[in-house]
N, C-alpha and C positions, 0 to 999 in steps of 0.2 A: 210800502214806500221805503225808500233805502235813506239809510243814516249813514252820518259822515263816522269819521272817526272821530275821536276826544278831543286828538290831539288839532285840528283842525283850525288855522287862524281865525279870528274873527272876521277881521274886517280883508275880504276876497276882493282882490283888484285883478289877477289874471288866473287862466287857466294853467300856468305853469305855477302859480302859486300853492294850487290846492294840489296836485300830481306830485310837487314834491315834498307834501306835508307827511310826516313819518307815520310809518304804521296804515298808510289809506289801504281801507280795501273794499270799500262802497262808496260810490259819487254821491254827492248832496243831492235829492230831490228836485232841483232847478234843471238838472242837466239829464234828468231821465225821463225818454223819451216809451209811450208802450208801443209794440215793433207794430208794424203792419203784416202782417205775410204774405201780401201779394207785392209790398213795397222791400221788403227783405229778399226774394230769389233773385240769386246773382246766376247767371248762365258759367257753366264748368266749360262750356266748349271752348277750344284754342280758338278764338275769335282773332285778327289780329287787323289792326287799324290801316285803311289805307296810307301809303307813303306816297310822299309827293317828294320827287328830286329838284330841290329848291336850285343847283346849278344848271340846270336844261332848261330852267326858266329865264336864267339871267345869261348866261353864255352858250348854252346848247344851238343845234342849228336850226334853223324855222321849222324842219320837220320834228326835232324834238323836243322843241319849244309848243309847237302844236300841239300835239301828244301830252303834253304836263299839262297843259291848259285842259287839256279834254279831260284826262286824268282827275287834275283838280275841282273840275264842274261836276265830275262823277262822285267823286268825295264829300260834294259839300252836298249833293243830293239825295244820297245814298244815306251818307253818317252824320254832317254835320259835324265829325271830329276827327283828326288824321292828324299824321306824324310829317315834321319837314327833313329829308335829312341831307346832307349837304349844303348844310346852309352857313358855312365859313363861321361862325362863333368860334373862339377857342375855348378846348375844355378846359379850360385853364381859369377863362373869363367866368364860365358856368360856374365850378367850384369853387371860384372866388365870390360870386354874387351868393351863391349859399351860405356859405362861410360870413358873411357880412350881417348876412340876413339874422344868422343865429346868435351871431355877435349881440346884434341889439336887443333881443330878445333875454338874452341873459344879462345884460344890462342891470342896476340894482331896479328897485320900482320908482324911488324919487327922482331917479336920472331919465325915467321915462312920461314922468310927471308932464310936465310941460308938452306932452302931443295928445293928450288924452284930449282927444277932438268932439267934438259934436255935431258938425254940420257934414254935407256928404263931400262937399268944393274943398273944404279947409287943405291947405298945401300938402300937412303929414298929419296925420291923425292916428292914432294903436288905441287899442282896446280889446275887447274880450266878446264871443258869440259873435252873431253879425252885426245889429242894432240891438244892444242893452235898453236901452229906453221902451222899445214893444215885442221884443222876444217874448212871449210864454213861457217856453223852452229853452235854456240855453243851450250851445253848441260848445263843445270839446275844442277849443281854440281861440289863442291869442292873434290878432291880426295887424299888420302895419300898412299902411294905407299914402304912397306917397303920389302925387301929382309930377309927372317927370317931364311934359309938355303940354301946351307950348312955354313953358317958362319950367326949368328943371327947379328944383326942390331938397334938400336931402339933410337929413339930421346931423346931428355934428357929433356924432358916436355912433358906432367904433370909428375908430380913424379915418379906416380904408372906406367908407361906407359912400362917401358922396361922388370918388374917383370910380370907383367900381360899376356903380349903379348910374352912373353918366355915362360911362362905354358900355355895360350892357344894355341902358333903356334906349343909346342912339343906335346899336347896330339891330335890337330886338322892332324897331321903327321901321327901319330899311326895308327889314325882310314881311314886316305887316306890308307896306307900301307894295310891294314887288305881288306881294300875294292877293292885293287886291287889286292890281292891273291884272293880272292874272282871270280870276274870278269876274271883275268886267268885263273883260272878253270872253266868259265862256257864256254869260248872261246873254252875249251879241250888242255889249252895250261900248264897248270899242273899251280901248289901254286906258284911258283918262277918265273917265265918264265918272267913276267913285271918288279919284282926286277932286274932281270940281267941285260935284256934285254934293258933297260930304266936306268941301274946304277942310283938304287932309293937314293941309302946311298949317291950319292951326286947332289940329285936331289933339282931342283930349286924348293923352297916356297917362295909364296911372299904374303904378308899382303898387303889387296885392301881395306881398309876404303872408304866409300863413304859418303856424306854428299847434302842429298837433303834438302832446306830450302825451307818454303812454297812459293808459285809462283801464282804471282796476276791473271797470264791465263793460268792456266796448259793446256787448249784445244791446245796449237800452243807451248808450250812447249814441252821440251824430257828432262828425264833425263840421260838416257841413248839408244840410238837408238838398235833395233834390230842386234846383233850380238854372236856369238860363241866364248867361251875362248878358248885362248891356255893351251898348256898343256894337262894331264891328268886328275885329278879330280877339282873342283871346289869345296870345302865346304862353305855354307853361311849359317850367322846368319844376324837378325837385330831386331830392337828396336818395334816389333809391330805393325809398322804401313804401311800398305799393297802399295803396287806401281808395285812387280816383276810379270810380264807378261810371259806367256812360250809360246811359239807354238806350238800346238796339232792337228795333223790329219788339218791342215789349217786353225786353229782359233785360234786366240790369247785366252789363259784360264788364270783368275786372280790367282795367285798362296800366300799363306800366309804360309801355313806349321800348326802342329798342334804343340802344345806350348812342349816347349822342345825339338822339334827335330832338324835335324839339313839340312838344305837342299842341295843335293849334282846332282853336273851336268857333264855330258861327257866334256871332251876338245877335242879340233881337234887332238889332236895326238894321242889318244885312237881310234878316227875314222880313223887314218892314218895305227895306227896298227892293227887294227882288219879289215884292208880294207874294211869300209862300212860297215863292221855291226850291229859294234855300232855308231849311227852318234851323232856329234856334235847338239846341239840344240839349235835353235834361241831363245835368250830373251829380255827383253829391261826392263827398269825403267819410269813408267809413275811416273808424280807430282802430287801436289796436291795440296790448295788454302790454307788450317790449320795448319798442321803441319809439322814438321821436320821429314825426317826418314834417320835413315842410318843403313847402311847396312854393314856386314863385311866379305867381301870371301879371302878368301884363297885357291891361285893356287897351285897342285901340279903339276910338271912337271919332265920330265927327268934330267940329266945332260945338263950343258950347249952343251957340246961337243958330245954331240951322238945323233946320225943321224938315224932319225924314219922312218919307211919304214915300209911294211905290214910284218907282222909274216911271214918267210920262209913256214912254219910247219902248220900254216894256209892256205895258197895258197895251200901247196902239199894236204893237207886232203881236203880241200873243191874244188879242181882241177879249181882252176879260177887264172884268170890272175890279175898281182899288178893292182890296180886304183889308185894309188899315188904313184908320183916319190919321194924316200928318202931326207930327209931336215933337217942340222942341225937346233936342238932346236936354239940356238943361232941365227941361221942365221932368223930362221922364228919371231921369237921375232922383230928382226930387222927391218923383212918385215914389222908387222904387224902395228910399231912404226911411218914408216916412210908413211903411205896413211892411207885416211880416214876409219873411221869404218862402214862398210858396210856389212851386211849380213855375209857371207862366201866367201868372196871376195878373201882371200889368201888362203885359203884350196881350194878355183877353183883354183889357182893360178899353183898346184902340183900334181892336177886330171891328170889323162893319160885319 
């Protein structure tokens, strides 16, 4: 079992706390994990994520708007996870929303007092692991947690933090939106069908800042364990520095993105409603011994109050029966809040 060091505060409120206690060169026993070996092989091969050219979506000509859409339906079938690139952000925007991100993070601890959240709804919530209240295990990361629609949200430190992350959370909206008229047609469920369906105008976004600080054994560390978002799209950006692991065909593949783009993953309620066609994909957050990375996704999700179930109009066309019993958004957010983070543990939950 691994011991801390001497020097080690007592009373632990974040994972940047313990990383820059002097002298660390073992992690406390809460945050070590014993490896799997069939959950540790990461695939070496140049794997590299499909791209979708997010302007032949929006401006391209109907032939090459076709084509992205085929594209796209091939992506979400295939991987589950892809790269958007062209998709107008400035990198300037990106750097800055990093930048903001890490601002808060080093924040002192009583200035972050006030968001130590508890519930999964609460507007901004930070804390440490995923859920502290039933983690086993905890996970190598601090996390910030904001709700950005339909009603935006945002700390009142660093300065820049509420401007910033209100231009990135409404163009980062857009391009969900755009990507899921997209994928509704590649469904055969027509441009609108996800908007209505999912009541996008007041559909849940939430800003997932993450904060991995370097870790004196990342080998028995996690920073984030193997799991599936909710929701519908996932969009993530981060600072460079590679950790995000995907699942592919049964091998873990190291994923970085190609610079600029923007990296975008299925949620379980996209697999809910396309009954299985497009699944949810496992990923995880490995550490690392040097440096810091974080990472910054943004959920798109339904309304709180509507209750996802497989397309009617898909079932009748492709003549198969539902594999998921309907769940509200809300409720499943709930479920997901209240037990550990495991695989696809709550989307088993609502298989038929």
């Amino acid at each position: 079992m691994a011991e801390t060091a001497p020097t080690l505060p007592q009373k632990i409120t974040t994972i940047k706390t313990i990383a820059e206690s002097p002298g660390l060169t073992s992690i406390p026993s809460i945050y070590s994990f014993t490896p799997n070996p069939h959950d540790h092989v990461v695939s070496d091969t140049q794997v590299s994520l499909p791209a979708i050219d997010y302007s032949l979506l929006t401006s391209g000509t109907p032939q090459q708007r076709s084509k992205a859409i085929d594209d796209l339906g091939k992506a979400c079938k295939d991987w589950g996870f892809f790269m958007v690139i062209n998709h107008g952000v400035p990198e300037r925007l990106v750097r800055s929303m990093i930048d903001v991100c890490r601002g808060f993070f080093d924040l002192p601890e009583e200035e972050k007092e006030e968001y130590r959240g508890k519930h999964v709804l609460d507007p901004i919530r930070c804390g440490t692991s995923f859920n502290a209240s039933v983690d086993e295990v905890f996970f190598w990361k601090d996390f910030l947690k904001i709700i950005s629609w339909p009603v935006f949200h945002s700390p009142n430190k660093p300065a820049a933090f509420s401007e910033t992350s209100l231009e990135y959370s409404t163009r980062t909206r857009e391009i969900a939106r755009e990507l899921l008229r997209g994928i509704s047609e590649s469904l055969g469920l027509g441009p609108n069908y996800i908007q209505k369906a999912m009541n996008l105008e007041q559909g849940l976004q939430v800003i997932a800042a993450n904060f991995y600080p370097p870790c004196p054994q990342p080998e028995i560390a996690m920073g984030m364990p193997p799991h599936s978002d909710h929701g519908l799209l996932t969009l993530l950006i981060h600072n460079g520095i590679s950790g995000l692991q995907v699942q592919h065909e049964g091998k873990w593949v190291n994923v970085n993105g190609i610079p600029n783009s923007i990296l975008v993953n299925i949620g379980d309620h996209l697999e809910i409603l396309s009954n299985g066609k497009y699944r949810s994909v496992l990923h995880r957050a490995a550490v690392n011994n040097k440096v810091t990375r974080i990472s910054i996704a943004i959920a798109h999700g339904p309304s709180l109050d509507t209750v996802v179930s497989p397309a009617p109009e898909l079932l009748e066309s492709e003549k198969k029966a539902a594999a998921y019993t309907g769940i509200k958004y809300k409720d499943y957010l709930q479920l997901q809040q209240s037990s550990n983070l495991d695989g696809k543990c709550n989307l088993d939950r609502i298989r038929i």
